[in-house]
gemmi code that builds the backbone of each chain (N, CA, C; Angstrom):
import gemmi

chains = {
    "A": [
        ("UNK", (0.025, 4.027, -16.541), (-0.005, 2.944, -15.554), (1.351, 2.242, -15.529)),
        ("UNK", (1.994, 1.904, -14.002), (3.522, 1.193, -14.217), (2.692, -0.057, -13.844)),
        ("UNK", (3.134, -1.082, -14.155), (3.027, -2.365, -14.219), (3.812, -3.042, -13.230)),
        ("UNK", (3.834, -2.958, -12.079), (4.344, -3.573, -10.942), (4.294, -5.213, -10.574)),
        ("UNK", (5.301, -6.453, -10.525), (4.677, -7.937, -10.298), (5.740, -8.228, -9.648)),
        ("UNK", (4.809, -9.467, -8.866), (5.069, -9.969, -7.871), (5.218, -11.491, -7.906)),
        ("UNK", (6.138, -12.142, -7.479), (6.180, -13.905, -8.077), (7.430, -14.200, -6.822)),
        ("UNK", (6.429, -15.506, -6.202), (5.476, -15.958, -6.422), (4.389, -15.447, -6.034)),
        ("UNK", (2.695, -15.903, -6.445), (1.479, -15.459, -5.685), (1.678, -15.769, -4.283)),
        ("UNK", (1.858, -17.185, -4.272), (1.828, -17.440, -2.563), (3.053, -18.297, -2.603)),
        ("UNK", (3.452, -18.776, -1.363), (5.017, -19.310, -1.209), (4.614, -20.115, 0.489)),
        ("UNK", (4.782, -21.200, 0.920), (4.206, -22.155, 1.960), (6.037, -22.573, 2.014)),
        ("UNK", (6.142, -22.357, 3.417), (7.662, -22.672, 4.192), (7.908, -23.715, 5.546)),
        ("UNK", (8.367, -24.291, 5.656), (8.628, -25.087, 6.836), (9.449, -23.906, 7.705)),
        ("UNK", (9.255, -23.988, 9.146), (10.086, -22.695, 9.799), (11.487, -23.121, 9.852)),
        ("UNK", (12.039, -22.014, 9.722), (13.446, -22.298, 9.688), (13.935, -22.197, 8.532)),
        ("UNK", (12.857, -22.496, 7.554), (13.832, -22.251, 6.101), (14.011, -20.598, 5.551)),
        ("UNK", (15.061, -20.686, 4.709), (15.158, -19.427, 4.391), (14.067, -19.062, 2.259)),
        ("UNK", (14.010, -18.392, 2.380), (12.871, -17.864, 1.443), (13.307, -16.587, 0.878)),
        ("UNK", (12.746, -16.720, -0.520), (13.019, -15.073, -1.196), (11.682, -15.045, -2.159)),
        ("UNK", (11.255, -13.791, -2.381), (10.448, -13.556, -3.679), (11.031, -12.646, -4.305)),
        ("UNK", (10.499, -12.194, -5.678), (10.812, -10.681, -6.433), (9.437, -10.223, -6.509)),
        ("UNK", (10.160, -8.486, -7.132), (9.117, -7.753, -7.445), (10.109, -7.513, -8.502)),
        ("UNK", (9.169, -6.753, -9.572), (9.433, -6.477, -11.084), (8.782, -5.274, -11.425)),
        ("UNK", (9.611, -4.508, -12.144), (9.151, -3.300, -12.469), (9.992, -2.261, -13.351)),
        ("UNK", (9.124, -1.278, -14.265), (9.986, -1.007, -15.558), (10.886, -0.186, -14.859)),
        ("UNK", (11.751, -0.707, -15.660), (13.225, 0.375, -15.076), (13.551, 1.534, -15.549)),
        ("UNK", (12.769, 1.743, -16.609), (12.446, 3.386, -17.081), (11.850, 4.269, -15.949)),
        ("UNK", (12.236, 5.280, -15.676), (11.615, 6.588, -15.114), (11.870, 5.423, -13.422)),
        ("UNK", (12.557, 5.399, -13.004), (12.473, 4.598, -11.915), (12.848, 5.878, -10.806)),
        ("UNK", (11.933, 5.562, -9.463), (12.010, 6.757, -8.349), (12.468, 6.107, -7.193)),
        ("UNK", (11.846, 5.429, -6.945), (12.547, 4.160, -5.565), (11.079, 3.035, -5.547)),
        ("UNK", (11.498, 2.003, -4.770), (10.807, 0.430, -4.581), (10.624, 0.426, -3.060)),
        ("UNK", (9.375, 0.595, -3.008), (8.466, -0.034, -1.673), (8.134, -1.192, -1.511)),
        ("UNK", (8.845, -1.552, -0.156), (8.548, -3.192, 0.407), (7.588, -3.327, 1.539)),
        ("UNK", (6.542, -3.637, 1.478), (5.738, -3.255, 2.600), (5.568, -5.040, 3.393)),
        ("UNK", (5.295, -5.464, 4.597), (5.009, -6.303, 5.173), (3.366, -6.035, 5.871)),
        ("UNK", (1.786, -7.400, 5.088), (0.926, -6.685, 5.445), (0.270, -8.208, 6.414)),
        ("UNK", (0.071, -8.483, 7.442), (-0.735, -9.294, 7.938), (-2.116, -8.963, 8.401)),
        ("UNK", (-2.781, -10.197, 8.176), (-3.670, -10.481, 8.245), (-4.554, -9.728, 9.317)),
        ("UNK", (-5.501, -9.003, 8.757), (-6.436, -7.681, 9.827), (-6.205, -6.935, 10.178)),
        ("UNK", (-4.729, -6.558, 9.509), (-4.011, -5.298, 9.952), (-3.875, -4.392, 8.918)),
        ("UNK", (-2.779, -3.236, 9.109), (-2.726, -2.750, 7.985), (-1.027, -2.806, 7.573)),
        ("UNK", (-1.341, -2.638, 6.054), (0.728, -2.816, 5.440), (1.735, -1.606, 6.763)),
        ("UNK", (2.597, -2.365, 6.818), (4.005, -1.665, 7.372), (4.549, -1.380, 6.532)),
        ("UNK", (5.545, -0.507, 6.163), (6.438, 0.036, 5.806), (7.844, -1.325, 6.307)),
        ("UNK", (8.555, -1.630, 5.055), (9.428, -2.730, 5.373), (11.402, -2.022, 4.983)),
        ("UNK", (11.036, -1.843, 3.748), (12.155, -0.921, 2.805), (11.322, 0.151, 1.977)),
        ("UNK", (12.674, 1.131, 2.373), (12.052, 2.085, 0.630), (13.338, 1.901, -0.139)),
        ("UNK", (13.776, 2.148, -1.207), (15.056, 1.658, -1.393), (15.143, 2.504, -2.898)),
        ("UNK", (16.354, 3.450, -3.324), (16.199, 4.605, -4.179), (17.331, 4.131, -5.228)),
        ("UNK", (18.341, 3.458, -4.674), (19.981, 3.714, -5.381), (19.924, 2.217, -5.877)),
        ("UNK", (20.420, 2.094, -7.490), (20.646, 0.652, -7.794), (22.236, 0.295, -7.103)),
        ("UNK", (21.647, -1.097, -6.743), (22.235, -2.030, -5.794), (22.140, -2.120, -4.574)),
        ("UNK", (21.401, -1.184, -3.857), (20.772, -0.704, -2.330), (20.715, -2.537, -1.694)),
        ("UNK", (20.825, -2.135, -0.236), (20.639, -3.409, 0.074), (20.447, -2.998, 1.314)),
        ("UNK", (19.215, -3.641, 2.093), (18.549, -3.538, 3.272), (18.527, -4.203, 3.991)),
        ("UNK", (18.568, -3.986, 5.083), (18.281, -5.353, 5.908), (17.601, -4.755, 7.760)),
        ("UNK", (16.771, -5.853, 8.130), (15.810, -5.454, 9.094), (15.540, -6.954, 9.845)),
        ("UNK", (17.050, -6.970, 10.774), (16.757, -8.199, 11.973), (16.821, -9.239, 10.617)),
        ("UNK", (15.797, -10.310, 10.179), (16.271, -11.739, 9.603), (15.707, -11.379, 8.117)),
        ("UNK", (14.865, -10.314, 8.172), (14.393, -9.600, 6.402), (15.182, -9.047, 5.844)),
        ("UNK", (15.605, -9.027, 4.417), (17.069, -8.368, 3.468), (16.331, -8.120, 2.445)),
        ("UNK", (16.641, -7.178, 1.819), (16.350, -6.375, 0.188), (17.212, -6.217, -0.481)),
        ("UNK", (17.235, -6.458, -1.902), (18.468, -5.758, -2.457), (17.248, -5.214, -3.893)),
        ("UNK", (17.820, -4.189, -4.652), (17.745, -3.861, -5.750), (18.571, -3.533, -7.180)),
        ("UNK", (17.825, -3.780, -7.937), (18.297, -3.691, -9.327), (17.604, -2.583, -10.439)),
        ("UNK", (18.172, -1.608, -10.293), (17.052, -0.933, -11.218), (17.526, -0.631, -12.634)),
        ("UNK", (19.021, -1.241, -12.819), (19.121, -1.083, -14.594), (18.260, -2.561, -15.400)),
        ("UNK", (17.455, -3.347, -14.331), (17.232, -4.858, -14.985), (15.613, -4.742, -14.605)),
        ("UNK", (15.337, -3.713, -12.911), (13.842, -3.781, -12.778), (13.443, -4.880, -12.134)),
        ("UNK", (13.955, -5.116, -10.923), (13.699, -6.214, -9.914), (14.418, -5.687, -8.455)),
        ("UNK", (13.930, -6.368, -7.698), (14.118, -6.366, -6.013), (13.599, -7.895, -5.884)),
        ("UNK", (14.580, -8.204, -4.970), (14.167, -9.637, -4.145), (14.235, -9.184, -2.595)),
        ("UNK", (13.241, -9.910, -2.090), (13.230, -9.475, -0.910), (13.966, -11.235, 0.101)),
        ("UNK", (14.122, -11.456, 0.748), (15.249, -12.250, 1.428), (14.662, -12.642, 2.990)),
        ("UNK", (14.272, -13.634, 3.499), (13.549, -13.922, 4.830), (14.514, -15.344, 5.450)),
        ("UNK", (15.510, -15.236, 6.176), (16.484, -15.787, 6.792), (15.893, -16.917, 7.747)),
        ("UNK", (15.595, -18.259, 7.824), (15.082, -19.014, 9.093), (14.303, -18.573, 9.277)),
        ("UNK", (12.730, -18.503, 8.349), (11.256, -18.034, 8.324), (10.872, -18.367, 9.914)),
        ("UNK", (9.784, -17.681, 10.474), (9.612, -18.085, 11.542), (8.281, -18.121, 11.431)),
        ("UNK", (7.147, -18.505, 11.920), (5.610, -18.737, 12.040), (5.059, -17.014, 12.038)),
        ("UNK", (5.670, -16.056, 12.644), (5.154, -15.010, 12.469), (5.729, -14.132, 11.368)),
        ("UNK", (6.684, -14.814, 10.858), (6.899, -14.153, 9.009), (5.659, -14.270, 8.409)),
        ("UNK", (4.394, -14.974, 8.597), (3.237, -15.223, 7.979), (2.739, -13.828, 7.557)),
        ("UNK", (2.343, -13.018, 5.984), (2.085, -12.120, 5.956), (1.844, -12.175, 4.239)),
        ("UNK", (1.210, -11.310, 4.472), (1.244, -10.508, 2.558), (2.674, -9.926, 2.404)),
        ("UNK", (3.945, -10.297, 1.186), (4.222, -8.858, 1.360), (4.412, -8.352, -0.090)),
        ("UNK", (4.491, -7.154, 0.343), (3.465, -6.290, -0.901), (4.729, -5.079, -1.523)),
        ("UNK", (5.336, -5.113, -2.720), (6.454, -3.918, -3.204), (5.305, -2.899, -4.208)),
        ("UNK", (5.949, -1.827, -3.866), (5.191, -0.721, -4.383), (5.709, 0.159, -5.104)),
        ("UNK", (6.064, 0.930, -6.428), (6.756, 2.094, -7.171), (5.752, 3.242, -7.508)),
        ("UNK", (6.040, 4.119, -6.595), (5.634, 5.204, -7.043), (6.145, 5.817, -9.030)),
        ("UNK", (4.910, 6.584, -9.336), (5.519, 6.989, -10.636), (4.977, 8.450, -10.908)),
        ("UNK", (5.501, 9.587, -11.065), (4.678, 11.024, -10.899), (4.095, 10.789, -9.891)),
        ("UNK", (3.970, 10.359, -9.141), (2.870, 11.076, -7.496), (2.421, 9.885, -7.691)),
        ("UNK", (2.223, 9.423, -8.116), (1.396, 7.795, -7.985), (1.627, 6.883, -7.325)),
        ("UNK", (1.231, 5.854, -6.906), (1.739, 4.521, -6.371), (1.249, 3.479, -6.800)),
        ("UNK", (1.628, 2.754, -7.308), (1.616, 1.540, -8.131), (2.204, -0.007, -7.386)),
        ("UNK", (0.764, -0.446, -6.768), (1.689, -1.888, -5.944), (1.319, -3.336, -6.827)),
        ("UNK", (2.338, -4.015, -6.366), (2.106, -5.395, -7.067), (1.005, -6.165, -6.398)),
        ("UNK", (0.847, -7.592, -6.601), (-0.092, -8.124, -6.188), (-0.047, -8.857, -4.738)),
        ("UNK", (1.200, -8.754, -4.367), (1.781, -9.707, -3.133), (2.429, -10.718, -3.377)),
        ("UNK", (2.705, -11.044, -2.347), (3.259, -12.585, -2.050), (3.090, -12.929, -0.769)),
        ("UNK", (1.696, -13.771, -1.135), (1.616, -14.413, 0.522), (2.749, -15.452, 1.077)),
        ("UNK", (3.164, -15.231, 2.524), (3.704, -16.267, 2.785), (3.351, -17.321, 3.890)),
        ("UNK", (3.105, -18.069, 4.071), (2.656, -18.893, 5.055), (3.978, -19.923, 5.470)),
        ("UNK", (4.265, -19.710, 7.103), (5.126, -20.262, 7.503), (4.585, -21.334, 8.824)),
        ("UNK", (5.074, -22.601, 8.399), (4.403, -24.022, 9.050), (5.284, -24.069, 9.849)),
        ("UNK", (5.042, -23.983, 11.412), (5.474, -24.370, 12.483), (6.416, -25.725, 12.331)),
    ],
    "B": [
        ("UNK", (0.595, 9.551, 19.886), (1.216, 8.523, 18.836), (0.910, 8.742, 17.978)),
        ("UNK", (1.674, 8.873, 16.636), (1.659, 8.576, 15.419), (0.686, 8.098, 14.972)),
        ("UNK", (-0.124, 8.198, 14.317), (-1.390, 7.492, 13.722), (-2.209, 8.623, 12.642)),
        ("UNK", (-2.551, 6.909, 11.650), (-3.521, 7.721, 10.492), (-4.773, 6.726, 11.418)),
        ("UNK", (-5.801, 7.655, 11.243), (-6.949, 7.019, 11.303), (-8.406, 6.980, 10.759)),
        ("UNK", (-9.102, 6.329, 10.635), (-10.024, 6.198, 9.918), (-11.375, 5.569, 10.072)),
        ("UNK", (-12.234, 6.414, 9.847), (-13.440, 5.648, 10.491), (-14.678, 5.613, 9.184)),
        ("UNK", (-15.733, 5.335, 9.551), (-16.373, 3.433, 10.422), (-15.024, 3.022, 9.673)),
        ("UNK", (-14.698, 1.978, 10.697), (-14.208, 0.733, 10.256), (-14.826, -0.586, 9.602)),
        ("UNK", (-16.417, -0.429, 10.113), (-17.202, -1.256, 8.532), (-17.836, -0.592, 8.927)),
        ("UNK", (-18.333, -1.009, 7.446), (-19.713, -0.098, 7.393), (-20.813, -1.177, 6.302)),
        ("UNK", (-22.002, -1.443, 6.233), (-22.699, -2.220, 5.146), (-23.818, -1.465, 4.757)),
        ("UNK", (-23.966, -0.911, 3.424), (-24.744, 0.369, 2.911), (-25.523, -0.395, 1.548)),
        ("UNK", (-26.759, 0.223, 1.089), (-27.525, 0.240, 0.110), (-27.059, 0.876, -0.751)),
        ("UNK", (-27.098, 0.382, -2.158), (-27.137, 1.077, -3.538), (-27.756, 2.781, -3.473)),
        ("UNK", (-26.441, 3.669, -3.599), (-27.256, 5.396, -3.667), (-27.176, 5.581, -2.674)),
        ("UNK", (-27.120, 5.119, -1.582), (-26.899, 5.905, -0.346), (-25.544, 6.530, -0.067)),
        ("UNK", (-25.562, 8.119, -0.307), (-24.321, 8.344, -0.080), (-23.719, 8.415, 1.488)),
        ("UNK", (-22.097, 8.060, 1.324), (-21.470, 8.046, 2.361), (-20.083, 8.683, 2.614)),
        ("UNK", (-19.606, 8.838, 3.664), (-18.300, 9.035, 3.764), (-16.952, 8.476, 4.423)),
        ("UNK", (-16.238, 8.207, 3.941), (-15.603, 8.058, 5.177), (-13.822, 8.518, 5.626)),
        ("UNK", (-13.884, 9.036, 6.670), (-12.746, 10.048, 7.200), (-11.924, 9.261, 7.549)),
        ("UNK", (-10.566, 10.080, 6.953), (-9.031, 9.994, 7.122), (-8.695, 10.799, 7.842)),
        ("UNK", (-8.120, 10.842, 9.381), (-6.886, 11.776, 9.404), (-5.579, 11.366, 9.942)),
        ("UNK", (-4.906, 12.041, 9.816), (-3.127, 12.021, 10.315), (-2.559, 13.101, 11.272)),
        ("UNK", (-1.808, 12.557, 12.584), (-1.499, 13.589, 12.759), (0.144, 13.875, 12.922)),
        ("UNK", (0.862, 13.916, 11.640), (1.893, 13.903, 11.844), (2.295, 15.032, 10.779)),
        ("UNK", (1.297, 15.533, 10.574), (1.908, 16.605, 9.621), (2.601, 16.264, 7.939)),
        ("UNK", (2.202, 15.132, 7.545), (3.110, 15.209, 5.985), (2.012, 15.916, 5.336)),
        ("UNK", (2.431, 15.936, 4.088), (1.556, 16.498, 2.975), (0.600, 15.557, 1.931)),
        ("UNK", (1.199, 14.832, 2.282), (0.791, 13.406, 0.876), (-0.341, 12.704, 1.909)),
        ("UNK", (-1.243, 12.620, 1.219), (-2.490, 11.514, 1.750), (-3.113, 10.958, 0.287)),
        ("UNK", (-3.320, 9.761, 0.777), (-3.930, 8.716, -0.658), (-5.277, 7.728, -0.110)),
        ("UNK", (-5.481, 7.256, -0.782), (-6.713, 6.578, -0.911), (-6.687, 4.906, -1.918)),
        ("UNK", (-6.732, 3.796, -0.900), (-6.783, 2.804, -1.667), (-8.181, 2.235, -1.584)),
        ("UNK", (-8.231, 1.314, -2.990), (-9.136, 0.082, -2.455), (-8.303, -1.376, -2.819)),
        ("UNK", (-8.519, -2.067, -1.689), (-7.814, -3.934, -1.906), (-9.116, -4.683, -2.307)),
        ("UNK", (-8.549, -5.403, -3.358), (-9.607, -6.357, -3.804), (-8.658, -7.515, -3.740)),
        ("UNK", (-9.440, -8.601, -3.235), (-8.689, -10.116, -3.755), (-8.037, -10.007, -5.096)),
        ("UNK", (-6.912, -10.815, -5.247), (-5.647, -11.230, -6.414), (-5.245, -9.462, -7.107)),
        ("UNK", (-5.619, -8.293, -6.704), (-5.493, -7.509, -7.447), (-4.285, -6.371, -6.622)),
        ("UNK", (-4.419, -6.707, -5.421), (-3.564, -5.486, -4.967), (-4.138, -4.451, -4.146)),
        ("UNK", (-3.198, -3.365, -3.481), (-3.667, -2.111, -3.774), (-3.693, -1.304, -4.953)),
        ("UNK", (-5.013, -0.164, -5.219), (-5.034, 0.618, -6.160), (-5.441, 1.555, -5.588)),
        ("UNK", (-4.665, 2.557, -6.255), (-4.751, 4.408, -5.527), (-6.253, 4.746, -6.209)),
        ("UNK", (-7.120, 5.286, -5.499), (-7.914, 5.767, -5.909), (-7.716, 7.187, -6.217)),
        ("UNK", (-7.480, 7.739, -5.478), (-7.385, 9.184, -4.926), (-5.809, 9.824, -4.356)),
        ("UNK", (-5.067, 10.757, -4.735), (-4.264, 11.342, -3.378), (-4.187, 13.046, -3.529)),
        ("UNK", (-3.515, 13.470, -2.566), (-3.358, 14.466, -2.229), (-1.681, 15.190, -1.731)),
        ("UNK", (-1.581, 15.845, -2.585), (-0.122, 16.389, -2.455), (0.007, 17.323, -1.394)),
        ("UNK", (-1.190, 18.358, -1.346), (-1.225, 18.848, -0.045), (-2.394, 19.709, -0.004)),
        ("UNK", (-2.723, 20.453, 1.218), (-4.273, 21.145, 1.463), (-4.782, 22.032, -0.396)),
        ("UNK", (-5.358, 21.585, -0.308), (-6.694, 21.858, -1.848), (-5.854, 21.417, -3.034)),
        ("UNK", (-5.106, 20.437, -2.746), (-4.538, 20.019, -4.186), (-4.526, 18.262, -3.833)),
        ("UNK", (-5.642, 17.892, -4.846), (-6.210, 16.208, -5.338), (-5.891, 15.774, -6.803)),
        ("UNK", (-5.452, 14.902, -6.668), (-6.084, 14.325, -8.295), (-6.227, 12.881, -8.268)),
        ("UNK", (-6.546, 12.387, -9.299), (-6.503, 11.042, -9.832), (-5.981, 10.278, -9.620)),
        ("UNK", (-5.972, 8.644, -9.082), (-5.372, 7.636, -9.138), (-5.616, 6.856, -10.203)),
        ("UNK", (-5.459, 5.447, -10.023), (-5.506, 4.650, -10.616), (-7.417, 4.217, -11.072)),
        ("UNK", (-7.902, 4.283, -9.876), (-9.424, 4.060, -10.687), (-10.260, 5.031, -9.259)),
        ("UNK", (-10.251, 6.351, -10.259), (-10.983, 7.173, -9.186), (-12.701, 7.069, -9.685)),
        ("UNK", (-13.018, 6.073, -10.676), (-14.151, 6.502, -10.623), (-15.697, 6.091, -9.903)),
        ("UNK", (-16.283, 7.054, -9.834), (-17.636, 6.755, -8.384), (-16.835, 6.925, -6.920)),
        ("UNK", (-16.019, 7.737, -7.184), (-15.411, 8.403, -5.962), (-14.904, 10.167, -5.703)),
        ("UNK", (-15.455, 10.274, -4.743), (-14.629, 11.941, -4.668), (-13.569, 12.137, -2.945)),
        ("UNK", (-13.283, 13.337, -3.148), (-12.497, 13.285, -1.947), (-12.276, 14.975, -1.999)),
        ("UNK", (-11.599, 15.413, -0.860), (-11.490, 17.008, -0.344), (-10.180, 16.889, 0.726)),
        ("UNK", (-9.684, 18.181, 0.627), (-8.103, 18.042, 1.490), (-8.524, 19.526, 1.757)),
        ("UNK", (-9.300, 20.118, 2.596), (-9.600, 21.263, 3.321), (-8.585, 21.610, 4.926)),
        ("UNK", (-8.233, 20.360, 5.104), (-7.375, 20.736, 6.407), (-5.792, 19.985, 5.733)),
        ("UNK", (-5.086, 20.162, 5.915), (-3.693, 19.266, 6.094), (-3.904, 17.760, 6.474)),
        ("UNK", (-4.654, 17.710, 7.872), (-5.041, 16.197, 8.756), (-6.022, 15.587, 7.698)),
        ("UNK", (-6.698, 16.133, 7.102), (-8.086, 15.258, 6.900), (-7.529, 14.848, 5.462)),
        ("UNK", (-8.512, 13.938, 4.676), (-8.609, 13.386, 3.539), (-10.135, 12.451, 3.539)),
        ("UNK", (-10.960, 13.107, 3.675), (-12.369, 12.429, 3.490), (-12.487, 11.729, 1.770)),
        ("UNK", (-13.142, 10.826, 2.066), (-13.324, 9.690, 0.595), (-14.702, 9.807, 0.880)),
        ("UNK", (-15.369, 10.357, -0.077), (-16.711, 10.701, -0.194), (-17.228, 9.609, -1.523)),
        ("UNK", (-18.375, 9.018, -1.277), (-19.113, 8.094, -2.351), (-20.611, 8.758, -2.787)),
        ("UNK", (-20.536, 9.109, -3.438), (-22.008, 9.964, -3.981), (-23.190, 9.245, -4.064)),
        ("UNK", (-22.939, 7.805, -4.969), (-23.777, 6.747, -5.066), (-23.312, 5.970, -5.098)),
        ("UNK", (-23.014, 5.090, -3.677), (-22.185, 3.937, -4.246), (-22.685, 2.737, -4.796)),
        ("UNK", (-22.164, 1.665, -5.256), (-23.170, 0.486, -6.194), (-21.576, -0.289, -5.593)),
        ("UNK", (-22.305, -2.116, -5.805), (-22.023, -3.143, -5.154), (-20.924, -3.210, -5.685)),
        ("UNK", (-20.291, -2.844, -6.819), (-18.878, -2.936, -7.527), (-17.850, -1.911, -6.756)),
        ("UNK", (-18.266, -1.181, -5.561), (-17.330, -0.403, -4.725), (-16.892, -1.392, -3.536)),
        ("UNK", (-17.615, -2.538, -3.259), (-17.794, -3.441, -2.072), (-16.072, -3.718, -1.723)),
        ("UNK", (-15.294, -3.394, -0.629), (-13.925, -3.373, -1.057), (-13.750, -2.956, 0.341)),
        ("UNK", (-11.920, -3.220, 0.554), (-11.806, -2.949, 1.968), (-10.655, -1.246, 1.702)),
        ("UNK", (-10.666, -0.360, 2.007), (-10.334, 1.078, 1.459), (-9.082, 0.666, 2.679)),
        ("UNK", (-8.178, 1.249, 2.304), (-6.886, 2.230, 2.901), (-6.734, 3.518, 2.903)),
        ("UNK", (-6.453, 4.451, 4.107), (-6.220, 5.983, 4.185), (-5.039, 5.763, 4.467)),
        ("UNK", (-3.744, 6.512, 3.411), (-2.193, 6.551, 3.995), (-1.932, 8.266, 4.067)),
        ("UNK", (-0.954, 8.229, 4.841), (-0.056, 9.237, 4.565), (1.549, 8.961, 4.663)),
        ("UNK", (2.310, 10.244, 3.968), (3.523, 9.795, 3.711), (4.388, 10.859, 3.759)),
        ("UNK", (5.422, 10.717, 4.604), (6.625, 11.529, 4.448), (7.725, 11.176, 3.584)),
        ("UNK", (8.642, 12.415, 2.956), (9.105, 12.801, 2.281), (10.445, 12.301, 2.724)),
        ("UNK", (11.131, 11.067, 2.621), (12.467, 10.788, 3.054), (13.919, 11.567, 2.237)),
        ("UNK", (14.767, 11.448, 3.295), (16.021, 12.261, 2.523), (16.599, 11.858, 1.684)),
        ("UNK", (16.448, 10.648, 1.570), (17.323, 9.817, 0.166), (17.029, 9.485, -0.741)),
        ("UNK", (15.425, 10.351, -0.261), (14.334, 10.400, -1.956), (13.238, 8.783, -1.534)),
        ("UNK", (11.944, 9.276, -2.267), (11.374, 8.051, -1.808), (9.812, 8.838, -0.572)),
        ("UNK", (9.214, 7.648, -0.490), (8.394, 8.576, 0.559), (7.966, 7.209, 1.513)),
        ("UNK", (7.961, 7.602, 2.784), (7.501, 6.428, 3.505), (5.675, 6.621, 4.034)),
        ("UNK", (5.028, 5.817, 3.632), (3.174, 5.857, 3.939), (3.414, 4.540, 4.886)),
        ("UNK", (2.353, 5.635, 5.572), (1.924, 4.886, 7.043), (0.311, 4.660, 6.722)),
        ("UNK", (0.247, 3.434, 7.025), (-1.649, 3.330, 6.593), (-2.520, 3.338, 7.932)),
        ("UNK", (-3.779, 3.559, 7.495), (-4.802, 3.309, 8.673), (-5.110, 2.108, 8.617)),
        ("UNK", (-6.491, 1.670, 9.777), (-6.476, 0.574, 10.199), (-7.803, -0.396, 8.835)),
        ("UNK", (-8.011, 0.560, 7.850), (-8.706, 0.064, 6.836), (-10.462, -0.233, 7.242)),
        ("UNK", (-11.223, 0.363, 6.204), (-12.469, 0.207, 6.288), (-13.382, -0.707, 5.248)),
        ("UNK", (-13.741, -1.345, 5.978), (-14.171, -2.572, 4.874), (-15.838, -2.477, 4.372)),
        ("UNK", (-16.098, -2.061, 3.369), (-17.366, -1.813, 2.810), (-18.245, -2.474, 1.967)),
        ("UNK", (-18.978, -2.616, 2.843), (-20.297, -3.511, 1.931), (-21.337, -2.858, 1.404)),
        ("UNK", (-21.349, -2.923, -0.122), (-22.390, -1.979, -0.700), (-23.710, -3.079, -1.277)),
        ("UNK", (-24.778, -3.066, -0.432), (-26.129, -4.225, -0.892), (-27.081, -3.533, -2.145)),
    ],
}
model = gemmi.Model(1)
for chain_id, residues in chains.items():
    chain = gemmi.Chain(chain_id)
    for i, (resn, *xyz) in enumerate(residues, 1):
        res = gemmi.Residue()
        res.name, res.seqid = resn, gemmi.SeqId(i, " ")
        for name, pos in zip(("N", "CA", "C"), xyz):
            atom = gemmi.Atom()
            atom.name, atom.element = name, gemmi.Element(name[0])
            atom.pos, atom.b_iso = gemmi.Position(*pos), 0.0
            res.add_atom(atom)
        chain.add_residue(res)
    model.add_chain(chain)
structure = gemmi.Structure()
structure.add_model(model)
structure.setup_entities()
């Protein structure tokens, strides 16, 4: 079992502000870090996959970077907007497996 | 279009009544998996599939089965299910990216109530 975490649980934003969480994960046997974006009644998107330490992503006002000699990714949300509202969810595959953290809800206040 | 899909989308079932419920994809990858989401816990792989007649184990496959007879399909079969399966399931599939890594596309999730 990889041990995948996520901090914070939940995270509450005024719009406009900018916001980050991490994900954490052993940096042994490391394959690449899934960033998924999941709202509410839907199903997870695909956000980043991200393979190479120091990778850095970016998607319109969402940014990723990774670390895999330390075993973290922060994910990066620029001037949150009301529809940033979402789960989002990093995932490491390990042998064929997939292993996701717990989330990080975010709720963004108009 | 692109799409995994998956049906019932709910379903509310009795203790022992077995059920099923179908995954498919039609985009051709090889990889299909099987979650269940529970509150504060995440996704957990139940099930996946590397490709037609080859399954194994996830994270908590047990009181679950599954079959990869076509490429498209990935049926999640429950033999007897009991109220501790009560959970909302994910069917993904996933392609094989070039820079290593795999990208899963999920279905629209089936949410199950076992009484």
């Amino acid at each position: 079992i990889l041990n995948v975490e996520q901090s914070p649980q939940s995270l509450h934003v005024q719009e406009g502000d900018s916001t980050n969480f991490t994900c954490s994960f052993p940096s042994s046997n490391f394959y690449a870090l899934h960033w998924y974006r999941w709202e509410t009644a839907k199903s997870p998107e695909a956000l980043f996959v991200m393979t190479l330490n120091g990778d850095e992503k970016k998607k319109g006002r969402i940014s990723a970077t990774l670390n895999t000699k330390e075993g973290y990714s922060y994910l990066y949300i620029k001037g949150s907007q009301p529809e940033d509202s979402a789960t989002y969810l990093c995932a490491a595959p390990f042998f064929n497996k997939f292993y996701f953290g717990s989330g990080t809800k975010l709720n963004v206040k108009p | 279009e692109a799409q995994v899909t998956q049906n019932p989308r709910y379903l509310i079932t009795v203790t022992g009544k077995k059920l099923t419920v179908t995954c498919s994809q039609n985009m051709n990858h090889e990889y299909m998996s099987w979650y269940r989401q529970d509150p504060g816990l995440g996704l957990r792989q139940i099930y996946y599939s590397m490709n037609v007649e080859v399954t194994d184990k996830g994270d908590v496959p047990e009181g679950y089965k599954v079959s990869r007879k076509e490429k498209r399909n990935f049926p999640l079969i429950l033999e007897s299910p009991s109220p501790n399966q009560t959970s909302l399931y994910f069917c993904a599939s996933s392609r094989t990216l070039g820079t290593g890594g795999m990208e899963q596309f999920f279905g629209p999730g089936t949410r199950l109530t076992v009484l």
